[in-house]
N, C-alpha and C positions, 0 to 999 in steps of 0.2 A: 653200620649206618654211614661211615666216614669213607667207606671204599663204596657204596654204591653212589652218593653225591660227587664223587670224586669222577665214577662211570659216566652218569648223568651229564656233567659238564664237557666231557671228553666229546662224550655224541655230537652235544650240540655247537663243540668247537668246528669237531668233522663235518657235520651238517657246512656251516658257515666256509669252509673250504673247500669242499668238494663240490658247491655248488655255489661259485661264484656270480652266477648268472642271476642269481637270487640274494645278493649280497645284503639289500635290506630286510628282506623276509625275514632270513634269519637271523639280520639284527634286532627285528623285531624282536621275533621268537626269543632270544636268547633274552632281552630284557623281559619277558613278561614273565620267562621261567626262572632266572634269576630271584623276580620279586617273591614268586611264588614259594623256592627255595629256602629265603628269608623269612619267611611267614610258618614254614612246616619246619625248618632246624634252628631255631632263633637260641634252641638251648645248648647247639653243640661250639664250642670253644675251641677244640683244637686242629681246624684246618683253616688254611688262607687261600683267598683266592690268587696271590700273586702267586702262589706256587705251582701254580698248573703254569706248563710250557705255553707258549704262543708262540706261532708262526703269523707274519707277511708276508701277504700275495697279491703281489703287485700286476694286474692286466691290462694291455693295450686294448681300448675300444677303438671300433672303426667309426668314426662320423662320415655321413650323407655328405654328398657335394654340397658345396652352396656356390650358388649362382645369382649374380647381379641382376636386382629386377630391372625390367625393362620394359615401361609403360608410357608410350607417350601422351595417351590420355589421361595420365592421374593427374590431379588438381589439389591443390591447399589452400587453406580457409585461413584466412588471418584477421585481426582485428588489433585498432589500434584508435586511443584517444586523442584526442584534439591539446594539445598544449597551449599556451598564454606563448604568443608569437609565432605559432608554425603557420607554416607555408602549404600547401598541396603538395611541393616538391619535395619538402621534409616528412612528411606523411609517406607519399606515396617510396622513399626512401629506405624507413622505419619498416617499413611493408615488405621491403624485399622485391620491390617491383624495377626489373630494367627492361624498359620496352618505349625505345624510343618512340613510334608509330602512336602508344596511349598518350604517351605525354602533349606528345604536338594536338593529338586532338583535345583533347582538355582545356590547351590553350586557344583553341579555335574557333570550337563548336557553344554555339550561345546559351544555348539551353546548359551543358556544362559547365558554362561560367556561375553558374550558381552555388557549384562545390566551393569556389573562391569569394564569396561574398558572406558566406555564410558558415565559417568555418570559428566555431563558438568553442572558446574550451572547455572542456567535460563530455565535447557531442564524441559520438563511436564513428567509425570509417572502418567499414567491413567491405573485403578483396577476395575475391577468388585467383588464385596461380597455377599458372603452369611451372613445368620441371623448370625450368629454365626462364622462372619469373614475369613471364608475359601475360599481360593481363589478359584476363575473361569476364568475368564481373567486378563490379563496384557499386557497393551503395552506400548510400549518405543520407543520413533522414534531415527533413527539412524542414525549418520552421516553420509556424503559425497555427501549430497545432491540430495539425489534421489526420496526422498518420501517413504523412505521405513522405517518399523519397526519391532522389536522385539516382537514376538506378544505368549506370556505364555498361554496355555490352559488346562483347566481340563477337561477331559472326562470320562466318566462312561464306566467299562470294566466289564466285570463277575468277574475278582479276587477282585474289588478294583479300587478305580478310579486313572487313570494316567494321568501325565501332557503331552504335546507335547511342543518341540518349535521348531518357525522356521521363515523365514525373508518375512514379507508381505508389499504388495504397502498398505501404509496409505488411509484410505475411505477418501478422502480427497472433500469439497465441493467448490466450488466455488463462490463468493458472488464479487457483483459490491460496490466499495468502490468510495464514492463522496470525494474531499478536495478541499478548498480553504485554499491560504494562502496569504500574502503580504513581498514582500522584505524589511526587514529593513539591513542587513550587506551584503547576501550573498545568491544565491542559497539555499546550503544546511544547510545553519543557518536556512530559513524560510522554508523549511520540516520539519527539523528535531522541530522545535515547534508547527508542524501542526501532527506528527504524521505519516507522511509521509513516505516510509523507502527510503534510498539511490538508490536501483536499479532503481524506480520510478522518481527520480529526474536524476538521469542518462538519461533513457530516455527523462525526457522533455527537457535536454540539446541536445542531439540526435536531437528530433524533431524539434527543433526552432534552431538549431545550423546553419541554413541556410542564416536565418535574423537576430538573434540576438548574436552580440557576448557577449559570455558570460564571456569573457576575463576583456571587456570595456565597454558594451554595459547598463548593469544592470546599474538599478536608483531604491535611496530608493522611496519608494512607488509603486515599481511595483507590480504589482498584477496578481495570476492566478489563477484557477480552472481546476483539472484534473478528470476522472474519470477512473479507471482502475479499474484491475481484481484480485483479491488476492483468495488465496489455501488456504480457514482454516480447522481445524483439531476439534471437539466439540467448536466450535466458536474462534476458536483463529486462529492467521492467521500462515501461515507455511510459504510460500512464496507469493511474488508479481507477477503479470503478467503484462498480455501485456496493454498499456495504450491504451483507448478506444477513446475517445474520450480528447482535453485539449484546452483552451483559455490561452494566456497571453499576458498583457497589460504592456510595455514595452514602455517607456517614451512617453505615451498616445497614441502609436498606438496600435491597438489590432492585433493578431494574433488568427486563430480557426481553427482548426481540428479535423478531427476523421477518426478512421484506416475503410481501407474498404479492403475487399479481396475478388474479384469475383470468385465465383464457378467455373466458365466453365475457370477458372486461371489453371495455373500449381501450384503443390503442392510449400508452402512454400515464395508465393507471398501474396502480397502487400501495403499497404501507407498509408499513410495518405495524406488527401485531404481536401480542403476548402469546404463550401456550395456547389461554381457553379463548385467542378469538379478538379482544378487545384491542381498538385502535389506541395505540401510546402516542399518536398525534392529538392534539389537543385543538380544539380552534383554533387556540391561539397560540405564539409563542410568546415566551416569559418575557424577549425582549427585541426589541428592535434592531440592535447590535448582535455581531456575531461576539467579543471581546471590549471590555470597556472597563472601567471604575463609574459607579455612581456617585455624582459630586451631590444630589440634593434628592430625598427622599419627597413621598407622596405626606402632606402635615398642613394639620389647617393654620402653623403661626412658624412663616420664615422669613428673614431679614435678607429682603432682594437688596442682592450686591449693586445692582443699577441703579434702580429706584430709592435707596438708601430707608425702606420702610420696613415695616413688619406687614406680611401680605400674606394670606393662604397659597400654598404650593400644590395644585389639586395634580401633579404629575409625576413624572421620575425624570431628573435630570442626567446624562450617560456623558461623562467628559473623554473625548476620543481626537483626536487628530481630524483634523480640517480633510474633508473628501472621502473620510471612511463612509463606506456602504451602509444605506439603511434600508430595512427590509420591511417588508409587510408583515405582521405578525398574525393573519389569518385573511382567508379567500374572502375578499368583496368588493368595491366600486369606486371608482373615484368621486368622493364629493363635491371636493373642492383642492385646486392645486396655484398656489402662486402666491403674493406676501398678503398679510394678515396683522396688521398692525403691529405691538409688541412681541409676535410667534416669527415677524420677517417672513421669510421663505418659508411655506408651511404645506402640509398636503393632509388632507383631511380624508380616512377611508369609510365608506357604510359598511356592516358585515349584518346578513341574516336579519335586516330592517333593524331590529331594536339595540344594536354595538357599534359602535363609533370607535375609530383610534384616530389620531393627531400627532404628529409629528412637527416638531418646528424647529426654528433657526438654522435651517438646510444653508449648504452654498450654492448649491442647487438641485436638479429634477433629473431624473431619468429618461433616455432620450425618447422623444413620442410618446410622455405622459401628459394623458389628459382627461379635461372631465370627463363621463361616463366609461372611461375605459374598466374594464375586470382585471384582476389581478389577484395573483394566488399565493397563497401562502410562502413566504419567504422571497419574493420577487424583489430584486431594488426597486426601488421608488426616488432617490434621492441620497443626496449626500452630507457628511456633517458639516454645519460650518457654525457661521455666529452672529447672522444678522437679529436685526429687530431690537430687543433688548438683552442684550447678551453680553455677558461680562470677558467672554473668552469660547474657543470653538464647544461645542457640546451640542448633543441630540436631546429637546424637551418633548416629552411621551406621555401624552395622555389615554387613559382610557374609560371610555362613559357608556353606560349600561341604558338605555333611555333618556338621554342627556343628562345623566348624573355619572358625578367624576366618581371613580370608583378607585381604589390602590391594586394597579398589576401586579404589584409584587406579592399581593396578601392575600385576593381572590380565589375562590377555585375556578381554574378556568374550565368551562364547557369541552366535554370529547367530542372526536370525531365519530361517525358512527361505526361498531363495528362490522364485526363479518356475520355473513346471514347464516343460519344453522345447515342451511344444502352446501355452506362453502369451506366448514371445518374439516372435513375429512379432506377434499386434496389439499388446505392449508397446512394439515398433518403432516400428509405424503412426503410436500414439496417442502416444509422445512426441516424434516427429522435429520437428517444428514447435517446440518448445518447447526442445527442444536445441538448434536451431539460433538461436534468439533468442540463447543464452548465447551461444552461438562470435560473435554477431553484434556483443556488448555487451562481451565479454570484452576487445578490442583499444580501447576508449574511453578517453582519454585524460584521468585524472582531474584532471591538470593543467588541460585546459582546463575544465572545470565548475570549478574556483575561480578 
């Protein structure tokens, strides 16, 4: 047994030097027979493996030439942020750009002077180069929200090559962005440490703003999972879009949607909707405000702070900052918009003939509100303030059912309608994908992301 394992090793020594050409092969080979060796003689005791001879064999390989590339058309992509006090000159520096001919024109050309006027730190300044750092492209996105930028170009002319500039829509790509996250203080506490951005979370206040107040309603531990749409620019994101599909679990009831918009719709429609169909938009929303505290409940016996009496409260008081947004909380008309005795600044909506809301002690209106105009769910209308009778800024919110004051906060408010039975199958279609992200994100374990 001890003389043929001893043979065994010998071969596979020889193997490993007589064919050098193969030197890992049979390093392989020899660990696997090796292991194999240990597993069929594990009972034998007395041979060692140092005692088998070994030789080294040492081989010169030949390497390939190498040769210095030599492309005068290759170009490099660089990108670089905007700092607190830079210059264009420090930028285009940072860049690796020497090209005196870009510089002067920069300085020159009008339309380019807007790289200098506008140069915000946190914004990107993305260059194209040549070998030898001359510029070719440059772009700079521009404010006002439009998706537009500043786009520097070199091109090749018979005298000498000239720059152009001029204002282009950003190639901008669209990518589907999953997030979970859990409430511990606040809404937008638990985005904003999910990475989330604000407009995003606007929205899911929007969407759930039917069932859940988000006034009162939030409990730590709630939890949700959104999937929406974000505009990035070379992988960064520019802006957010429209939320796709969202789950939120909300002192352990769940809520789930996803947007659906039928084709054969009119341009500029529709919802979001449950699995079997049903619109989770409500006529109405729960409040007027996107974020607020309530300072004064809907109760027929409160002691007005102004009037110093005991007076029925037929509304909900929202105490907010002087010029926060107030929104229509369901589609209808203007009834009446301008002061109104002790409401001050007031704008009165009709909905569906027989609902009324009321809003008062505005600082003022929404530009080009007026009477008979339409207005839709969630539109400003007006802003907070504190005229009329008003002890300090707040939004007072009434709502009345056939002129009778009714409590928003306690009501069931009226759905919207849902989807018609011809419309469930492609609502199916078109949000299976996107429900299936949520189921996919919902079991993620938020322990580990912190």
């Amino acid at each position: 047994m001890q003389k043929n394992k001893s043979g065994i090793l010998a071969q596979l020594l020889d193997y490993r030097v007589e064919r050098p050409g193969h030197f890992w092969v049979g390093a392989g080979v020899l660990g696997v027979s090796l292991f194999s060796m240990v597993a069929a003689f594990g009972t034998v005791n007395d041979s060692r493996v140092a005692d088998i001879p070994r030789q080294q064999v040492v081989e010169q390989l030949a390497l390939p030439p190498l040769t210095a590339a030599s492309d005068a058309d290759q170009s490099f992509l660089r990108e670089d942020r905007v700092q607190r006090g830079d210059t264009v000159m420090d930028l285009l520096q940072r860049l690796g750009i020497d090209d005196p001919a870009a510089v002067g024109f920069l300085k020159s050309n009008t339309t380019a002077q807007s790289l200098f006027r506008q140069l915000s730190p946190g914004k990107n300044l993305t260059v194209r180069t040549g070998p030898q750092g001359e510029l070719q492209t440059l772009v700079f996105p521009l404010n006002g929200g439009k998706d537009q930028a500043l786009v520097i170009e070199r091109r090749a002319a018979p005298d000498g090559d000239q720059f152009t500039a001029s204002e282009q829509p950003l190639p901008l790509e669209t990518q589907v962005v999953m997030k979970t996250a859990e409430i511990r203080y606040s809404l937008f506490g638990a985005t904003d440490a999910a990475g989330i951005p604000d407009t995003v979370a606007t929205q899911l206040a929007d969407i759930f703003g039917g069932d859940i107040d988000f006034h009162r309603d939030l409990r730590k531990g709630d939890r949700f999972a959104v999937i929406y749409e974000s505009a990035t620019y070379l992988g960064r994101a520019v802006r957010s879009g429209r939320i796709l599909a969202a789950e939120f679990v909300n002192n352990g009831k769940t809520f789930r949607t996803a947007w659906f918009a039928d084709p054969a719709g009119s341009a500029g429609s529709g919802g979001y909707y449950t699995a079997d169909g049903k619109n989770i938009r409500k006529a109405f929303l729960r409040s007027p405000l996107e974020f607020s505290r309530i300072t004064s409940g809907f109760t027929s016996a409160r002691f007005h702070p102004v009037l110093q009496k005991w007076r029925a409260h037929k509304g909900v008081d929202y105490g907010a900052p002087t010029g926060t947004r107030v929104k229509a909380t369901g589609d209808g008309v203007v009834e009446y918009v301008g002061v109104k005795g002790g409401y001050g600044k007031v704008v009165i909506l009709r909905h569906q003939n027989r609902y009324t809301t009321l809003y008062g002690h505005l600082s003022g209106f929404a530009s080009g509100l007026r009477t008979g105009n339409r207005v839709g769910q969630g539109d400003v209308i007006g802003f907070v303030g504190a005229t009329g009778l008003a002890s300090g800024p707040h939004l007072h919110y009434e709502f009345r059912v056939n002129e009778v004051h009714q409590n928003p906060l306690a009501m069931a408010l009226p759905s919207a309608p849902p989807l018609m039975p011809q419309q469930l199958g492609l609502f199916r279609e078109q949000t299976a994908a996107h429900l299936a992200r949520i189921d996919l994100i919902r079991g993620f374990d938020l322990a580990q992301a912190d």
